[in-house]
C-alpha positions in Angstrom: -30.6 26.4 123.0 -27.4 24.9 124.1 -23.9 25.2 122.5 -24.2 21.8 120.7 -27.5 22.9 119.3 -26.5 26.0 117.8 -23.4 24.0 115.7 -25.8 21.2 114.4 -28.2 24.0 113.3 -25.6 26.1 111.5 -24.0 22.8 110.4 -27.7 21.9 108.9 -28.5 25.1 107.3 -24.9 24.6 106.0 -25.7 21.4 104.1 -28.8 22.8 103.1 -27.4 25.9 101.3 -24.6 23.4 99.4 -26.9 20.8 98.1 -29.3 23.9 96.9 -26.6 25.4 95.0 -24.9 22.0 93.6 -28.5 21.3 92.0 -28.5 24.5 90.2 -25.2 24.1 88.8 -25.8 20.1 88.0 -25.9 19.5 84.1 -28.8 19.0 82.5 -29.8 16.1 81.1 -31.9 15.0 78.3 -34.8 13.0 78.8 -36.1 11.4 75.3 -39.7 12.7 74.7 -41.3 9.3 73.9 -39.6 5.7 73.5 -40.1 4.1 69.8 -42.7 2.0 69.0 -40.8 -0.5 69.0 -39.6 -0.1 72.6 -43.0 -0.2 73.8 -44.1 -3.0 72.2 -41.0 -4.8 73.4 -41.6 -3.5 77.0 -45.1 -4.9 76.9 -43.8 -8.3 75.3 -41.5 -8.4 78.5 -44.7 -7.7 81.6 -45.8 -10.9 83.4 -48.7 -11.5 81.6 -51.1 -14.5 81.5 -50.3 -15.9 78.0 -52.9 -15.7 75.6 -55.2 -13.6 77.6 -56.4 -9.7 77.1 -58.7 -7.2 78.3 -60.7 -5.3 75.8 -63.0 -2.5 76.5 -65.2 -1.8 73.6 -66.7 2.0 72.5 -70.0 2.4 74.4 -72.8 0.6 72.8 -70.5 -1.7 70.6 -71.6 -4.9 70.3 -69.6 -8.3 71.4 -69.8 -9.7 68.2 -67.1 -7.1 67.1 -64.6 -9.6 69.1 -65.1 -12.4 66.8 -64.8 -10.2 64.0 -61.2 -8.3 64.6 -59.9 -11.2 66.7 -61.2 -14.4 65.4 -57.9 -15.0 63.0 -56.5 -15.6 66.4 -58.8 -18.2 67.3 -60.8 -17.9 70.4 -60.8 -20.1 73.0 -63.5 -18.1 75.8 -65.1 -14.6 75.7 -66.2 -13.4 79.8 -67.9 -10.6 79.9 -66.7 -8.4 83.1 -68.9 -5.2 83.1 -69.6 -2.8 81.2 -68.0 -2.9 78.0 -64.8 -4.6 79.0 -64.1 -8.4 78.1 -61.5 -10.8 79.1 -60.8 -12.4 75.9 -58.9 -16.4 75.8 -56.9 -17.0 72.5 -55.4 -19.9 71.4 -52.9 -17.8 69.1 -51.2 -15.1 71.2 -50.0 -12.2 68.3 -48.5 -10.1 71.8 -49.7 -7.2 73.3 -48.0 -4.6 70.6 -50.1 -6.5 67.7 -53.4 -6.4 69.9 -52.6 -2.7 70.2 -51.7 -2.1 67.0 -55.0 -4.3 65.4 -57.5 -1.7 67.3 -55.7 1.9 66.7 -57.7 3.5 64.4 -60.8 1.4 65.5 -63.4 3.5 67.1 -65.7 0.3 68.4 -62.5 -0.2 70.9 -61.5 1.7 73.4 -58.6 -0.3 75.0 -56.8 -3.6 74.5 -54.0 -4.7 77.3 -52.9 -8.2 78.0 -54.2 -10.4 81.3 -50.9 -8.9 83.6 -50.3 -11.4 86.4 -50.9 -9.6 90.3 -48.4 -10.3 92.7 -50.2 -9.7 96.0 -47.4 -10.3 97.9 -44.5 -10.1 95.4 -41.8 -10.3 98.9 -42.4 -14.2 99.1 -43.3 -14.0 102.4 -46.7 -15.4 103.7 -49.3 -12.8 104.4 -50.1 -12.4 108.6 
């Protein structure tokens, strides 16, 4: 190993040791447990979403009918069946995500309930090759 060598390796293992020893003197810093509820349903308000549109996956065995039922108050525009027990479900009176969450909490014929979020396949703008 040549002399130039031997001073970026002790320089290296130099840097190493300091950034090693800065972390375990850095401060520590709190890190809230959960947001609010309210902070969550704001950050789902705020995803690019498809207006109007959710996915619902209903409790095995569930019937569809049990769409009409929670959401109809909404009124629905289209029910799509997708597979299984998840439905893409068209309303013509969007409540938001947080209210759709909210609505099937404590329901045990639902599983899940997220809005239609938009897919960027190529979010860069340029054309795909």
């Amino acid at each position: 190993m040549g002399r130039g060598m031997r001073i970026l390796s002790t320089g290296l293992v130099g840097t190493v040791v300091l950034a090693v020893s800065a972390c375990n003197h850095a401060p520590a810093v709190a890190v809230p447990a959960a947001a609010p509820a309210a902070s969550r349903h704001e950050l789902a308000n705020r995803q690019a979403r498809v207006p109007n549109e959710y996915l619902v996956t209903l409790a095995p065995e569930v019937k569809e009918s049990v769409l009409t039922e929670l959401f109809g108050h909404f009124g629905i525009r289209e029910i799509h069946a997708l597979g299984g027990e998840t439905y893409l479900l068209i309303l013509t009176k969007d409540p938001g995500p947080g209210e759709m969450s909210d609505l099937i909490q404590n329901d045990a014929r639902f599983q899940a309930v997220q809005p239609n979020l938009i897919y960027w396949a190529n979010r860069s703008g340029k054309k795909a090759q």
